[in-house]
C-alpha positions as CSV (number, residue, x, y, z in Angstrom):
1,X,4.3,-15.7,-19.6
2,X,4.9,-12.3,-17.7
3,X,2.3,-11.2,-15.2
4,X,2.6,-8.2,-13.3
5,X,-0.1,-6.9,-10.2
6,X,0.2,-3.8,-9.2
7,X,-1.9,-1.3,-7.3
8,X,-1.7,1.5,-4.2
9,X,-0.5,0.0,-0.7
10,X,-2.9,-3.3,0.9
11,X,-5.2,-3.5,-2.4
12,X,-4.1,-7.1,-2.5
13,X,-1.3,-7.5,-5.2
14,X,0.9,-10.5,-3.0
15,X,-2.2,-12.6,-2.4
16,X,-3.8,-12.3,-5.8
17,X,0.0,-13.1,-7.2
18,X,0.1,-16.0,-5.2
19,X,-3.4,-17.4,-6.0
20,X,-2.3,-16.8,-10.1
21,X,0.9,-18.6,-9.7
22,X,-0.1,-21.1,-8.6
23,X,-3.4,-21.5,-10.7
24,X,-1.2,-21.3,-13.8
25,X,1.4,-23.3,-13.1
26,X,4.0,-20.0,-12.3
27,X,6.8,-18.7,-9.9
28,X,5.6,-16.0,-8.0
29,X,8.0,-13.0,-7.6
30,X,7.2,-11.5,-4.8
31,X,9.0,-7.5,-4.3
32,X,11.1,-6.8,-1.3
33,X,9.6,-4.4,1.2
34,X,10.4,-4.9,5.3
35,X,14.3,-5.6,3.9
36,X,14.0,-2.0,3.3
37,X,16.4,-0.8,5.9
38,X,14.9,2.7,5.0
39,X,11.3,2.4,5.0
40,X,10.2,3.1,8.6
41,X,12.7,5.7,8.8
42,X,10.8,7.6,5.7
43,X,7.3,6.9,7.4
44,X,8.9,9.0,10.8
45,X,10.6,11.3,8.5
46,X,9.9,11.5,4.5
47,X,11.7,14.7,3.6
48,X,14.7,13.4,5.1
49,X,14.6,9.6,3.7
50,X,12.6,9.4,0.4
51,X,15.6,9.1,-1.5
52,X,17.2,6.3,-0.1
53,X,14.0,4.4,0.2
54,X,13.6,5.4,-3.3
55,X,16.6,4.1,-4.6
56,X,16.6,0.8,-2.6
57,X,13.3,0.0,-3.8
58,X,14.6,1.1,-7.6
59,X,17.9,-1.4,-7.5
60,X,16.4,-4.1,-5.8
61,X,13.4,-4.4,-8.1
62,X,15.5,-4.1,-11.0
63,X,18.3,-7.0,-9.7
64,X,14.7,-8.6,-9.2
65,X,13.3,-8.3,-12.9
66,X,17.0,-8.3,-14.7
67,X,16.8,-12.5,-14.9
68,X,13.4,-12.3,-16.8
69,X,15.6,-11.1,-20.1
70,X,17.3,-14.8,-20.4
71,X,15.1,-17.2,-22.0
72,X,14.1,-19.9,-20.2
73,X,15.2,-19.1,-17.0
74,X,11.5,-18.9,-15.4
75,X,10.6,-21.8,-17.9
76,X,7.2,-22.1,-16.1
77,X,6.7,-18.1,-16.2
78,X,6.3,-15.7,-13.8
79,X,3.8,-13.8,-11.6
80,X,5.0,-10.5,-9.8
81,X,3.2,-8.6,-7.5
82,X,5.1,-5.4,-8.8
83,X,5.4,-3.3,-12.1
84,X,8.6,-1.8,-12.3
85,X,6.9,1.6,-13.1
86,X,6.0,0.9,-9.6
87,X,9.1,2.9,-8.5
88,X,8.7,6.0,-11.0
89,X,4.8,6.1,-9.4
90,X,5.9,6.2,-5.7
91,X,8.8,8.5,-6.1
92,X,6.7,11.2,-8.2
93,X,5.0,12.1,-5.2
94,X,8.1,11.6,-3.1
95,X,11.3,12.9,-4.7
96,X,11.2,16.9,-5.3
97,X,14.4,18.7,-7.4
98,X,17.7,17.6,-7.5
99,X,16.7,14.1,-6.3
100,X,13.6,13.8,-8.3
101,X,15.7,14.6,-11.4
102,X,18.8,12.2,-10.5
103,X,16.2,9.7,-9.9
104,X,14.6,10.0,-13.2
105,X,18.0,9.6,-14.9
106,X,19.1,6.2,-13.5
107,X,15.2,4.9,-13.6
108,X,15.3,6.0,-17.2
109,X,18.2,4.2,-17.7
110,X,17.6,1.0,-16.4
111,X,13.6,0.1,-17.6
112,X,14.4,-0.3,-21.4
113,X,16.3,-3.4,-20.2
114,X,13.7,-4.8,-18.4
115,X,10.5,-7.1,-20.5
116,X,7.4,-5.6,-20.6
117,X,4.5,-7.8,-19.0
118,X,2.4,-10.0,-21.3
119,X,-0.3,-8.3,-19.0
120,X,-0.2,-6.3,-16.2
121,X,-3.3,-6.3,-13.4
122,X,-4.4,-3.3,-11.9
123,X,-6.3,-3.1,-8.8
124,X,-8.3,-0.7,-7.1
125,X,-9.8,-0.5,-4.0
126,X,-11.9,2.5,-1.8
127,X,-8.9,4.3,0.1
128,X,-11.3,3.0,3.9
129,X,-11.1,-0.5,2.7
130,X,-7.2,-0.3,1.9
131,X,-6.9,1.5,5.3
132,X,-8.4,-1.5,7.2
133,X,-6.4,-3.9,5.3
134,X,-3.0,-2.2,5.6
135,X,-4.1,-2.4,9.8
136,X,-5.0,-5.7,9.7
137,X,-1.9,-6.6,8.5
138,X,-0.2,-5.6,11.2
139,X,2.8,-4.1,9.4
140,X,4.6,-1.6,12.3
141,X,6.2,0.9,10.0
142,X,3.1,0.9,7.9
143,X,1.0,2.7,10.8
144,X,1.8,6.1,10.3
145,X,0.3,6.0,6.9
146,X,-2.3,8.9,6.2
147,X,-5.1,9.3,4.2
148,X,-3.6,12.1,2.6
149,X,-0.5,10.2,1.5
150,X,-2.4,7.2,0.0
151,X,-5.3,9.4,-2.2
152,X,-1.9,11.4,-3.5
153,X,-0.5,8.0,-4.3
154,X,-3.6,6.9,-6.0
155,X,-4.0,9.7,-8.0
156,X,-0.4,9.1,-9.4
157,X,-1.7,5.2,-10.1
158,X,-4.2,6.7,-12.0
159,X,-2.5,9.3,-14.0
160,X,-0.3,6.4,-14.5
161,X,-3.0,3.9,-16.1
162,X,-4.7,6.1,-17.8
163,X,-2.1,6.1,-20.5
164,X,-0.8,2.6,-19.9
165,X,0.1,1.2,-23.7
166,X,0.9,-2.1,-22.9
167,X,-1.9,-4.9,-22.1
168,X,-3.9,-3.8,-18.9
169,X,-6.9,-5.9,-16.9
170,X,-8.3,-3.2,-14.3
171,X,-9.8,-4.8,-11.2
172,X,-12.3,-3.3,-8.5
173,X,-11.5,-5.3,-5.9
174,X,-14.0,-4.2,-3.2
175,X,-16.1,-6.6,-3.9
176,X,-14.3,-9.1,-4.7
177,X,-12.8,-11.8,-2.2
178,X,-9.9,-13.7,-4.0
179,X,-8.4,-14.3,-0.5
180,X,-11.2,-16.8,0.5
181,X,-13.9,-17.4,-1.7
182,X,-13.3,-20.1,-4.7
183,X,-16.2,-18.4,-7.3
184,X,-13.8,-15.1,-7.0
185,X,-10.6,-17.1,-7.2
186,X,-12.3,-18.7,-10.6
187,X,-13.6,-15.8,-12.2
188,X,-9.9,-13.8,-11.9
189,X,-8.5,-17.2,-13.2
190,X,-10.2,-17.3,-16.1
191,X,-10.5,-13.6,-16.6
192,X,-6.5,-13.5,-16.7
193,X,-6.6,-16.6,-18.9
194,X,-8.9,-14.8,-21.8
195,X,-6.7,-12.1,-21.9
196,X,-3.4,-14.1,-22.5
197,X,-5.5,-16.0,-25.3
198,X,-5.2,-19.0,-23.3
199,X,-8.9,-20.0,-24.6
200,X,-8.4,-19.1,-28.3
């Protein structure tokens, strides 16, 4: 079993991967983000740093994902809180020329070896309520983020999904509290376990 979560920035993919994992007995696989030594420097200067934060992200997801091809390594399975597409998504709206086309050809190199998820979650949220959660996380590099960069991101998540061929469980999450209340927690649960085919 394969999960993935993905979604824009603060719509809740680590918390909901944590709940899943360990409601189905799973590893979670959580994505590195403040070991990005390039990240706050892209949020003071984006022109000058998407690359690099782009190509971190692309390497260190992929070393991430590469063990999920031998069998029986996650013998329990696994739930991520990251698509690899995740990478292609970000740097569409970061990476411009040159970089945007050396990008493409080492991204397009690497995820044919990767598995695809035996489902992939996607979550939405309104961009106020992912603004409020990205603040009350506290994240220092994270408060420069605009409104402007996250409805561009979520338009790319969109165009994205749209076209997604692969199997795809699309969550609004505004009203749903999977942080704290046990009927949400239940409902996702068993939501995720129809679609594997767990109750067939």
């Amino acid at each position: 079993m394969y999960i993935a979560i993905e979604g824009i920035i603060g719509v809740g993919k680590t918390t909901l991967a944590r709940l899943l994992a360990q409601r189905l007995g799973a590893e979670s696989l959580l994505e590195v983000v403040e070991e990005n030594p390039f990240l706050p420097l892209f949020y003071q200067d984006p022109s000058r740093y998407a690359f690099k934060v782009q190509v971190f992200f692309l390497l260190s997801r992929y070393k991430q994902l590469l063990p999920l091809v031998q069998p029986g390594l996650f013998v329990r399975g696994v739930v991520a809180d990251y698509l690899f597409d995740k990478d292609a998504i970000f740097a569409s709206i970061n990476l411009h020329g040159p970089e945007w086309e050396l990008y493409r050809e080492v991204y397009t190199s690497l995820s044919p070896r990767l598995p695809t998820p035996d489902l992939t979650l996607y979550l939405r949220a309104p961009l106020p309520v992912v603004l409020e959660r990205i603040r009350r996380r506290g994240r220092a590099f994270e408060e420069g983020i605009s409104l402007a960069y996250l409805e561009r991101l979520q338009e790319a998540y969109e165009h994205h999904f749209a076209t997604y061929p692969h199997p795809l469980l699309v969550l609004d999450t505004e009203g749903l509290n999977f942080a704290e209340l046990e009927d949400d927690q239940e409902w996702i649960v068993e939501e995720v376990q129809r679609r594997l085919g767990w109750f067939a």
